[in-house]
N, C-alpha and C positions, 0 to 999 in steps of 0.2 A: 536722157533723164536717169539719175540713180535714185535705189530706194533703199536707204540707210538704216540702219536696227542698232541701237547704242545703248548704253547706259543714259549719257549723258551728251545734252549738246551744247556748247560753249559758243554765244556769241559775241566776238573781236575774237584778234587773233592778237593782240597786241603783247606787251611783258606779262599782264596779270592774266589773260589769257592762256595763251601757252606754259605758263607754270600753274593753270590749274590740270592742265592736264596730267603733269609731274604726278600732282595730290594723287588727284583720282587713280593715275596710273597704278600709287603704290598700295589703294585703297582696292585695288584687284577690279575698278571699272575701267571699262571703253569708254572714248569719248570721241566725240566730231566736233570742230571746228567751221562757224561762216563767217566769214569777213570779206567788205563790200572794197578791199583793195586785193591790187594783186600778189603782192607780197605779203606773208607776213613780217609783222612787228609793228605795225599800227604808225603811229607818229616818230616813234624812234627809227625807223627806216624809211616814210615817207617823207620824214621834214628834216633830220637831223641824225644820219647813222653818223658823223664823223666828232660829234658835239662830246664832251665829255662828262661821265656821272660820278659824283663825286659818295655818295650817299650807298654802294652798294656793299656790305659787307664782305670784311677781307680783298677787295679791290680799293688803294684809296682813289684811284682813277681808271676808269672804263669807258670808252665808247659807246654809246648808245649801240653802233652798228654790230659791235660785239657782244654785249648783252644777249643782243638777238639771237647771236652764232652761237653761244655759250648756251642758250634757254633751245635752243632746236637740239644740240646735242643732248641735252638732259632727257628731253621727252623722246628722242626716236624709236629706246629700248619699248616706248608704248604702242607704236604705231596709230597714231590719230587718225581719223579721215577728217583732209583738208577740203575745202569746198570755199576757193577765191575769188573773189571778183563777182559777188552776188550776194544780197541782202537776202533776211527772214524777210518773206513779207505777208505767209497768211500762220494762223496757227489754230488748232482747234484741243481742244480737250476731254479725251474716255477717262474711262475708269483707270485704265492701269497705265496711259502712257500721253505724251504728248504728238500732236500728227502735225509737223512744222513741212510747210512747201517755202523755197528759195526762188528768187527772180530767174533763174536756172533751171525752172519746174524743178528742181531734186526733192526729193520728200523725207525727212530724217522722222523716225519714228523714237522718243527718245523718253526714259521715264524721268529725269528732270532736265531743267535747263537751269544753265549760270549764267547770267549777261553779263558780262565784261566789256562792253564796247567803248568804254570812255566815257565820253561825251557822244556819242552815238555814230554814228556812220557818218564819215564823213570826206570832202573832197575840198579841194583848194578854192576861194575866193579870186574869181576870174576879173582881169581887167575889163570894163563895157566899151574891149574894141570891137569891129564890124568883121566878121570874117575870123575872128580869132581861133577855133575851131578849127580851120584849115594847117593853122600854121603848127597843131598841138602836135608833143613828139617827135620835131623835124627843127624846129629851131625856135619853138620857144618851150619851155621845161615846166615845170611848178614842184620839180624837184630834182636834189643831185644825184642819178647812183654811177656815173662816171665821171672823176675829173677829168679823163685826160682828155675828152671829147672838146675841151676848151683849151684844150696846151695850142698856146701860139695866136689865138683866136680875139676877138674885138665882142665885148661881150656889153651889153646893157641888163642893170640888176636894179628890179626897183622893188621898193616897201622902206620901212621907218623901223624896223623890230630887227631881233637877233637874228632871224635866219638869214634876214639881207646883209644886216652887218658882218656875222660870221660866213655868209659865204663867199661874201666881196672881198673878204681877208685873205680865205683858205684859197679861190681860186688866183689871186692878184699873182700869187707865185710862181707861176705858171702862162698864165693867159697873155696876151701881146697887150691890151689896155681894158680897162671896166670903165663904162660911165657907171655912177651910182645914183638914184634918179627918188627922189622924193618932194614932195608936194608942202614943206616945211624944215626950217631948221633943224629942230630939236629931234633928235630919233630916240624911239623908246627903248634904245637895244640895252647892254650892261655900258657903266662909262668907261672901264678899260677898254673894250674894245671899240666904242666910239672912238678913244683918244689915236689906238692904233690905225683907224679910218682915217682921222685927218692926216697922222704920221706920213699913211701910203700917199695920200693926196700930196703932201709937199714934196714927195718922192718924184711924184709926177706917173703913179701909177695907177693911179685911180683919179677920174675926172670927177668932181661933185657937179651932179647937175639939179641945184634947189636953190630957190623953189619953184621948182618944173611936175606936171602929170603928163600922161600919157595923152596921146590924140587920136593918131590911130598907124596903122602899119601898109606899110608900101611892100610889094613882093608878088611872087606867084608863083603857084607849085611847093606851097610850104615852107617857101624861101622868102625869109627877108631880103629885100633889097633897104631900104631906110625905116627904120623907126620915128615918129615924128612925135615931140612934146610941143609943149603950150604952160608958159608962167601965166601967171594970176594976170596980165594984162591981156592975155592971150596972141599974146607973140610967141613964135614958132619955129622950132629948134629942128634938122634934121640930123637925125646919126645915123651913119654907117655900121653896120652892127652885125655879127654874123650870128649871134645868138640872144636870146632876150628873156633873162628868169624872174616874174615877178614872184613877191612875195608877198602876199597880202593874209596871210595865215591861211584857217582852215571853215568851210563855212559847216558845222556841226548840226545835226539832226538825227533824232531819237527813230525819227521815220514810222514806220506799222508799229514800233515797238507802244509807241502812246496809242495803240488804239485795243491795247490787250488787258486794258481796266486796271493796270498797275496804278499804287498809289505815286503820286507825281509831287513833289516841292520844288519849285522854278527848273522846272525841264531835266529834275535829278529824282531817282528812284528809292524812297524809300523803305529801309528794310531794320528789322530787326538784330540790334548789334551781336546779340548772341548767337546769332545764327545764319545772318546776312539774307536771310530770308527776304521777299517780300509778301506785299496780301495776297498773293494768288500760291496757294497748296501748291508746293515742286519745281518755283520760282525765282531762282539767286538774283542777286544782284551783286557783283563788288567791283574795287577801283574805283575810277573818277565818276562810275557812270550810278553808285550809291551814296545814301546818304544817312548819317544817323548821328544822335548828339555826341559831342567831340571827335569828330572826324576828320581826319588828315589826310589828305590827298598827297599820298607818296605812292611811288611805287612799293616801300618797304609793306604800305599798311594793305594797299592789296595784293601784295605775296600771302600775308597772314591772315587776309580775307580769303585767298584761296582754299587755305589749307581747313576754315572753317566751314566753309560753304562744302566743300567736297565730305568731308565727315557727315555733313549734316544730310549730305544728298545720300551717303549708305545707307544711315539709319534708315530713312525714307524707302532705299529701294530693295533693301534687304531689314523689314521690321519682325524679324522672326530670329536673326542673328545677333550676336554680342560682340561689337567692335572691340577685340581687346587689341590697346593702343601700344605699340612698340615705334624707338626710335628709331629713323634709318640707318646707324649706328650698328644697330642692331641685328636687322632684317636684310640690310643689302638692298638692292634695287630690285622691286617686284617683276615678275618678267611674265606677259599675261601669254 
């Protein structure tokens, strides 16, 4: 158990996360960081570090997985404290400070907090096979951080959206065959890269197996031996497979966060545009996980929700001081 003393504490660790800590860093605060994955960068390293962003200034293309690499370089001159693989789950309120305990027991003592969590804590939508659990992290995924693990290998990839599509793509280059396994025609992914799907398939590198679901998994010891599907008549397919990613997105929850009397509109936070506030005195909210009229869900607009929340939390935690505002231009990189 650790007992944390901070400025501030920042919940996700995801892009608008971690560049609040840049703010705060140059605003002369500490900050600590929870996030209920093990990695940071949220969804961008969880679901898609290899995907490309088109949107980020002065890059006309970037990797989400670099993004990542590029925003931990930014912030290291701060030294965060990171606290992974554990949710807020109690929080109480004094006079001068907030007393937050983690799944972790860690106890951060912190005079504001910024929630960034996106859409809240979140973890992958599991298929309802029998045993599935046994097989996690050993040969079946719900997510990529190694290609090569698949170089040469017989792989089954199932879901309808882009991450199945784009990674049925990126791995097909490599891997020995992909079945591609969906419960319908139509996939929701982009239609370039749908088209590039079937391309592979006339290739004869990618097998389409639709419309097939899942049924359940043969193996033991973590090991597939056969994958088994089932079409709509419930006739039953078995594949040999050495590995098995499904893709079913992410199942999102706000979790203990909804129980801390923040104002809530459809399972989103929120806050006061000028100051990304919400109703609770010491309480940020921004990125996906806020809301306020004309709001755009970019990353661009919670970078600049960062940078307002962070100001907003000095005033607050030093209200005896006069923030006089210089550009980084100017000032250099704060070094606390």
């Amino acid at each position: 158990m650790k007992k944390i003393n901070t400025d501030v504490l920042i919940v996700g660790a995801g892009p608008v996360g971690l560049f609040t800590v840049f703010e705060l860093g140059q605003l002369g605060m500490k900050s600590c960081i929870v996030d209920s994955l093990e990695d940071i960068g949220g969804q961008c390293t969880a679901l898609y570090p290899d995907k490309p962003i088109y949107d980020i200034p002065a890059y006309p293309s970037l990797t989400a997985g670099d993004l990542i690499v590029n925003l931990k370089k930014q912030i290291d001159p701060f030294k965060p404290t990171l606290l992974m693989n554990q949710k807020v789950v109690e929080l109480e309120k004094y006079d001068e400070f907030y007393n937050v305990k983690t799944s972790e027991n860690n106890i951060i003592l912190a005079k504001c907090i910024i929630i960034a969590a996106g859409n809240g804590a979140f973890g992958p939508n599991k298929p309802p096979i029998e045993n599935i659990d046994s097989y996690e992290n050993k040969t079946i995924f719900y997510h990529v951080k190694d290609k090569l693990r698949f170089k040469d290998k017989t792989l089954a990839i199932a879901g309808g959206g882009d991450s199945a599509v784009d990674w049925a793509i990126e791995l097909s280059k490599n891997a020995k065959k992909i079945f591609f396994i969906h419960r319908r025609s139509k996939l929701r992914a982009v239609p370039q890269n749908v088209e590039t799907l079937h391309k592979l398939e006339k290739e004869g590198r990618i097998e389409m197996m639709i419309p097939f679901q899942l049924d359940s998994i043969r193996g033991k010891n973590g090991i597939i031996e056969k994958l088994v599907i089932k079409n709509m008549d419930e006739e039953k397919k078995e594949l040999k497979v050495d590995y098995f990613l499904p893709f079913f997105g992410l199942s999102t929850n706000l979790g203990p966060i909804k129980n801390w009397e923040l104002e809530l509109e459809k399972n989103i936070l929120k806050v006061k545009q000028e100051t990304c506030e919400t109703n609770l005195n010491g309480i940020f909210a921004i990125g996906d996980v806020c809301s306020y009229p004309g709001k755009l869900k970019l990353i661009l607009t919670g970078f600049a929700e960062a940078a307002i929340a962070s100001h907003n939390c000095y005033n607050k935690i030093n209200p005896d001081k006069t923030l006089h505002f210089e550009y980084s231009t100017t000032k250099g990189i704060n070094k606390l």
